[in-house]
VODREN-490973 format. One record per residue (C-alpha): y, z, x. Coordinates in steps of 0.25 Angstrom, whole numbers, padded with zeros to 4 digits, always signed. Layout:
BEGIN
YZX
...
END
This chain:
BEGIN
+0000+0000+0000
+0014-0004+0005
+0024+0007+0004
+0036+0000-0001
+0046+0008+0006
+0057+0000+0002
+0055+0002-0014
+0049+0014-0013
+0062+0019-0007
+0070+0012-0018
+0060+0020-0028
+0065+0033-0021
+0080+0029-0020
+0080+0028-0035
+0071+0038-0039
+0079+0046-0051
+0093+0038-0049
+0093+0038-0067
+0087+0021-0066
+0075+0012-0068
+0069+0009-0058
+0064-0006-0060
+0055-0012-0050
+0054-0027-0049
+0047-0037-0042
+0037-0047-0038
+0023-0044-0046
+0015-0037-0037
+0023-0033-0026
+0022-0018-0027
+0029-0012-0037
+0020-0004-0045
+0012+0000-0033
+0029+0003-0026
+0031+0014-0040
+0017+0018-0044
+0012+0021-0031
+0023+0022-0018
+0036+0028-0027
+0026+0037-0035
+0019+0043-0023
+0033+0045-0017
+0036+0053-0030
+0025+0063-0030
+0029+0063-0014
+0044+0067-0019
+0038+0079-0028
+0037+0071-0040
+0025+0077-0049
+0015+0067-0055
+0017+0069-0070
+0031+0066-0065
+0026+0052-0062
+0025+0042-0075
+0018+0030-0072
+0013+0018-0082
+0009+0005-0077
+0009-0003-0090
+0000-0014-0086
-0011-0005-0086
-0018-0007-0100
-0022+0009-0101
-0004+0008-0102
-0002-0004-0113
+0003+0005-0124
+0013+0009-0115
+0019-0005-0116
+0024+0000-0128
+0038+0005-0124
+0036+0014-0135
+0026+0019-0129
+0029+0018-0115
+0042+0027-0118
+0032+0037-0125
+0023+0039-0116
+0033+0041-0104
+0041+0050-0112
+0029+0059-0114
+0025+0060-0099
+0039+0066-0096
+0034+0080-0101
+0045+0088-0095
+0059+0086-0096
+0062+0093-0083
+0054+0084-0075
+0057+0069-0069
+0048+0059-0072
+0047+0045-0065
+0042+0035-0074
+0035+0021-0068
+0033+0010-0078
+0025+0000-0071
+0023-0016-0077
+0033-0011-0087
+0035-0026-0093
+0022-0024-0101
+0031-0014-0109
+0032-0023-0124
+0043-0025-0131
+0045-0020-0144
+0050-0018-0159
+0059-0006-0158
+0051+0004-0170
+0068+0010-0170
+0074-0001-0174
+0073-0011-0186
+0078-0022-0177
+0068-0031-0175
+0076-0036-0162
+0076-0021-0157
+0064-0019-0146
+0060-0010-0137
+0055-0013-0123
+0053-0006-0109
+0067-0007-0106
+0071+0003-0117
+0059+0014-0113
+0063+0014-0097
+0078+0013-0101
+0076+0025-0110
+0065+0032-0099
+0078+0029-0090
+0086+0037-0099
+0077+0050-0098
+0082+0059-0088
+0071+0064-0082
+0065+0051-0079
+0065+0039-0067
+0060+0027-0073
+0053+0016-0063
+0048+0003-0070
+0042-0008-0062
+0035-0022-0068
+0028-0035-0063
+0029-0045-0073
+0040-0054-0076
+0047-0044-0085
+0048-0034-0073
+0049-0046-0062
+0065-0051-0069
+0078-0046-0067
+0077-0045-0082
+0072-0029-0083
+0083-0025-0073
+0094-0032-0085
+0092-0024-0094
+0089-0010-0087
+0103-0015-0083
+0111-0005-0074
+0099+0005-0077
+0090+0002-0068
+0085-0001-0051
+0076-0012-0047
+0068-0010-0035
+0063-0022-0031
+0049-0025-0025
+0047-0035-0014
+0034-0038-0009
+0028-0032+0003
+0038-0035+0015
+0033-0041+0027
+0039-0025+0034
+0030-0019+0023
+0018-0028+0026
+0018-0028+0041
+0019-0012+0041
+0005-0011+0036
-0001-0024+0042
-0011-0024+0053
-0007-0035+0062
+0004-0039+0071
+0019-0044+0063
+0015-0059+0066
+0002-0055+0058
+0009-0050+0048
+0020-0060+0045
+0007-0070+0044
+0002-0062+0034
+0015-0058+0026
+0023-0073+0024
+0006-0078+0022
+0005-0067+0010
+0017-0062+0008
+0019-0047+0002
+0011-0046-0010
+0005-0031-0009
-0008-0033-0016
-0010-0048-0006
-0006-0040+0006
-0019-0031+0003
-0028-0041+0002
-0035-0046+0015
-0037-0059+0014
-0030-0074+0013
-0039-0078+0000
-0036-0064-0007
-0020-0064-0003
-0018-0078-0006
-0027-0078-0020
-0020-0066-0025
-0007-0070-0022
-0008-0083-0029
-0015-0077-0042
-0003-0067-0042
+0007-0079-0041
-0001-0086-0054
-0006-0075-0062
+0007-0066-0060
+0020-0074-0057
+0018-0086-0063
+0013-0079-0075
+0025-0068-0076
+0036-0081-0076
+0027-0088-0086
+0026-0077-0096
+0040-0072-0096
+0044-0085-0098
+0035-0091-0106
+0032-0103-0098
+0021-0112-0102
+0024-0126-0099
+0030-0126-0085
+0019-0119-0076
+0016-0129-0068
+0032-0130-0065
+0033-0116-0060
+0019-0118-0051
+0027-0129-0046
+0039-0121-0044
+0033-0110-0037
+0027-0119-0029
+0040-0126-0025
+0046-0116-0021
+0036-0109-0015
+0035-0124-0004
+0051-0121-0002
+0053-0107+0000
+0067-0108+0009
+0070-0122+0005
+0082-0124-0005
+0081-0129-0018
+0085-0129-0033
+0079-0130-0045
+0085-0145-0046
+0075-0149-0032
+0066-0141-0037
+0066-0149-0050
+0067-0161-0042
+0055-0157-0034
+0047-0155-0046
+0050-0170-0051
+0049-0176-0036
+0034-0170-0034
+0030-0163-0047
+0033-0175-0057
+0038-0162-0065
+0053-0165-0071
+0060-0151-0072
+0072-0147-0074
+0080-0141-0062
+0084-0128-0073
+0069-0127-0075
+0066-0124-0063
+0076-0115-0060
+0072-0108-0073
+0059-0107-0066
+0065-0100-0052
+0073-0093-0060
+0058-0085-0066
+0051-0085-0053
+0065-0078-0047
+0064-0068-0060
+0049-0065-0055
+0052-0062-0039
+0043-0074-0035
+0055-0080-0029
+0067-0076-0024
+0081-0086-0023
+0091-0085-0010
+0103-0094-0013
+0113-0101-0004
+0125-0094+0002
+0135-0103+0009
+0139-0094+0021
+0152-0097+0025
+0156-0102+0012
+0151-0089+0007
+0145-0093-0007
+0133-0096-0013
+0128-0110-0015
+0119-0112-0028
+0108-0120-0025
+0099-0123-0018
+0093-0111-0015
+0079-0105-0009
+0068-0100-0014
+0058-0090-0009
+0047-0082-0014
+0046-0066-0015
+0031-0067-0009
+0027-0077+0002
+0012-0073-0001
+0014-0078-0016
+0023-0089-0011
+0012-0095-0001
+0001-0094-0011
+0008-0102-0020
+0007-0112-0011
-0009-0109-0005
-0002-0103+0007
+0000-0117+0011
+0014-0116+0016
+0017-0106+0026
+0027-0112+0033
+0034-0098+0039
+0046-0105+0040
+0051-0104+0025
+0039-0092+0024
+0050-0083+0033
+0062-0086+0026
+0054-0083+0014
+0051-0069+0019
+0064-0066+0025
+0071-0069+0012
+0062-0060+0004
+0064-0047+0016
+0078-0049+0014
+0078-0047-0001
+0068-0036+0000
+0079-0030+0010
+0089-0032-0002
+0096-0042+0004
+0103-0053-0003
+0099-0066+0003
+0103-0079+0001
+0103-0093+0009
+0115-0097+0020
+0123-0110+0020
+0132-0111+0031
+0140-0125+0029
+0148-0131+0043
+0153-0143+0044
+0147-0153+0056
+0147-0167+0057
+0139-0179+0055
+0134-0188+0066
+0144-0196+0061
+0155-0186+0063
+0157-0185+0050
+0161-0170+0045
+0150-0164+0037
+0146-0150+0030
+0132-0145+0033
+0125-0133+0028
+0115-0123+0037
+0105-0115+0030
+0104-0097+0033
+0090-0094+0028
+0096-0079+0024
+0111-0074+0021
+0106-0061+0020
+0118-0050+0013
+0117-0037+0007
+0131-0028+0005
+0138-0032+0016
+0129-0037+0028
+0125-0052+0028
+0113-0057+0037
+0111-0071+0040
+0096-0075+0042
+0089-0087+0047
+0073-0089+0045
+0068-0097+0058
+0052-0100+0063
+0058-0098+0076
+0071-0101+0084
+0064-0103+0100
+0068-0117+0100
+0084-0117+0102
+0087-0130+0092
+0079-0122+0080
+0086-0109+0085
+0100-0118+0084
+0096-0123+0072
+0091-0108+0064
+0104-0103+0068
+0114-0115+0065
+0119-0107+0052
+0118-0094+0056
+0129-0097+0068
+0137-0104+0058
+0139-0091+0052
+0152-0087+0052
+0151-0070+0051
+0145-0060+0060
+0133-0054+0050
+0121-0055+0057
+0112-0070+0058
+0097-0067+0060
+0087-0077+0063
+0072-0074+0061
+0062-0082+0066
+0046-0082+0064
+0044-0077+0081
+0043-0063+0085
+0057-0062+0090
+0064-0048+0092
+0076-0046+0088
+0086-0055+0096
+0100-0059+0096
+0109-0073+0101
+0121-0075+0107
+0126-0079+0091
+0122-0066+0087
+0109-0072+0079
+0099-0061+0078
+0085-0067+0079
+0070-0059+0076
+0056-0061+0071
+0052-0062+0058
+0043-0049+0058
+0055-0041+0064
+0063-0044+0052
+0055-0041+0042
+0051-0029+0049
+0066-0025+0051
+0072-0020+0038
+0084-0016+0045
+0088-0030+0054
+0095-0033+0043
+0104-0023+0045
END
């Protein structure tokens, strides 16, 4: 078992702050083991007695009347005994809580769901409510709408390469084999073998995902468009696009006409579901954002590289997809650089050309700048990884990270360069 010290230490920070605690995220990456297990033995840890503790996992079938909300808020309410006492209350797959008819009110309109029975636990004042879910209800920006300004997301990353490499038993170049092969999937990083990783991390791509975006927007006809989609954009991770090329793609070597609104639609669901996450384009010096295109990555490279039968492994895009997901897990905000300079032609003729930052890292006031690079031992690809980042025209830091073991060194430009490994082992480089 991983031990989540990052979330675990969110848990604690909140503990008894008067708010929900909503935990989000990818199916299957941690979170009930991150509240039923690792925050509750820190609880009993702390002094916190066991009939303290109320814990329901609704997907359970002993649980289903308990997806009544009625009947959820009754049977809560009657394990909080004493008055004087505190009690932690963990929902867990809370979306299988039904909605329905509100038996006070002749409205046939007027329902009760989940929402009002933890808003009202909420309310209690000996209470700390924590809810977490994993089907496409929980995985959407919808639930923390309407608990509006009373609640905390915690959100839940798969396992970090740091995480995975603290418990691995083998050199770093071993493990970021194994990492950006099968990514961090807890339940996949158990298993032992390549036909057991790679078999159960497709079934969970098709029996899970697919299905959560399919039922919660009852989609019927356009399956094989969002296999095609997944696919897609699974082949260009760290490549720009929009939905219009997509569409185009789709036309060009699908035969498939779709609209361009379609398929952003369609990202849109997969974004809602944490399959994939969207960095935009940041004109640097101009100091704005630039609409489109934009680039694509996927939360897990593990579920990533089976949808594609672990037949594209190129580590060249595989890095900048695992950097940009350590840098959100960090709580960055990251986007992609543009720096425009104007040059000319072999003409002489005065033209305006743009130069690609993988990263343009920020968060309050510090900016990181980060390039993604195989390697940079050969001086034109080191000129060439480090065009835009000298065309920079502030002092935050520029970082180059390359695929070698490279300690930590510096240039005469001020360009930091290092390893892969020792980035992602390094949770403070950034500071």
């Amino acid at each position: 078992m991983y031990p989540r010290l990052q979330y675990l230490d969110q848990l604690i920070s909140k503990k008894d702050n008067g708010r929900i605690k909503i935990i989000t995220g990818l199916r299957r990456s941690g979170k009930s083991v991150l509240l039923f297990q690792l925050y509750r033995e820190w609880l009993l840890s702390e002094g916190i007695h066991e009939d303290q503790i109320i814990a329901l996992a609704l997907d359970v079938l002993e649980n289903a009347m308990y997806r009544n909300p009625m009947e959820l808020d009754k049977y809560i309410r009657e394990h909080m005994t004493d008055p004087n006492k505190r009690y932690y209350i963990f929902i867990d797959e809370i979306q299988f809580v039904s909605e329905i008819q509100n038996p006070y009110v002749p409205d046939p309109e007027a329902k009760i769901s989940f929402i009002d029975v933890v808003l009202g636990f909420m309310q209690m004042k000996n209470s700390d409510v924590y809810i977490t879910g994993s089907n496409s209800k929980m995985l959407s920006s919808d639930i923390l709408t309407q608990f509006r300004d009373r609640g905390d997301e915690i959100r839940v990353y798969p396992i970090s390469f740091a995480e995975f490499y603290a418990s691995y038993e083998g050199d770093k170049r071993g493990a970021w084999q194994d990492y950006y092969t099968y990514g961090g999937m807890p339940f996949a990083l158990s298993m032992s073998t390549h036909e057991e990783k790679s078999q159960y991390l497709r079934d969970l791509f098709e029996r899970t995902y697919i299905k959560d975006v399919l039922e919660r927007h009852e989609i019927k006809n356009d399956t094989e468009v969002l296999d095609i989609l997944l696919d897609v954009l699974a082949s260009g991770i760290g490549s720009l696009t929009n939905p219009s090329k997509l569409a185009n793609t789709f036309k060009s070597e699908r035969g498939i006409s779709i609209g361009s609104e379609t398929i952003e639609k369609y990202i849109g669901y997969f974004m809602e579901s944490f399959l994939i996450e969207k960095a935009i384009r940041y004109d640097v010096k101009g100091r704005k954002y630039i609409g489109t295109p934009a680039k694509y990555y996927y939360t897990d490279l593990g579920l990533r590289n089976a949808r594609l039968g672990f037949r594209q492994l190129e580590e060249t895009h595989i890095m900048e997809n695992v950097l940009y997901n350590d840098l959100i897990r960090r709580g960055m905000n990251v986007d992609v650089g543009v720096v425009e300079y104007n040059t000319k032609d072999p003409d002489g003729k005065k033209i305006r050309k743009q130069l690609e930052v993988d990263f343009v890292v920020n968060k309050g006031d510090k900016r990181v700048y980060i390039q993604s690079a195989l390697s940079v031992a050969d001086p034109d690809k080191k000129a060439q990884e480090t065009a835009s980042l000298k065309r920079i025209p502030d002092s935050f830091t520029k970082i180059v990270v390359v695929r070698d073991y490279l300690k930590p060194v510096r240039d005469e430009a001020g360009i930091l360069y290092m390893g892969i490994e020792q980035f992602l082992l390094d949770e403070d480089v950034l500071k």
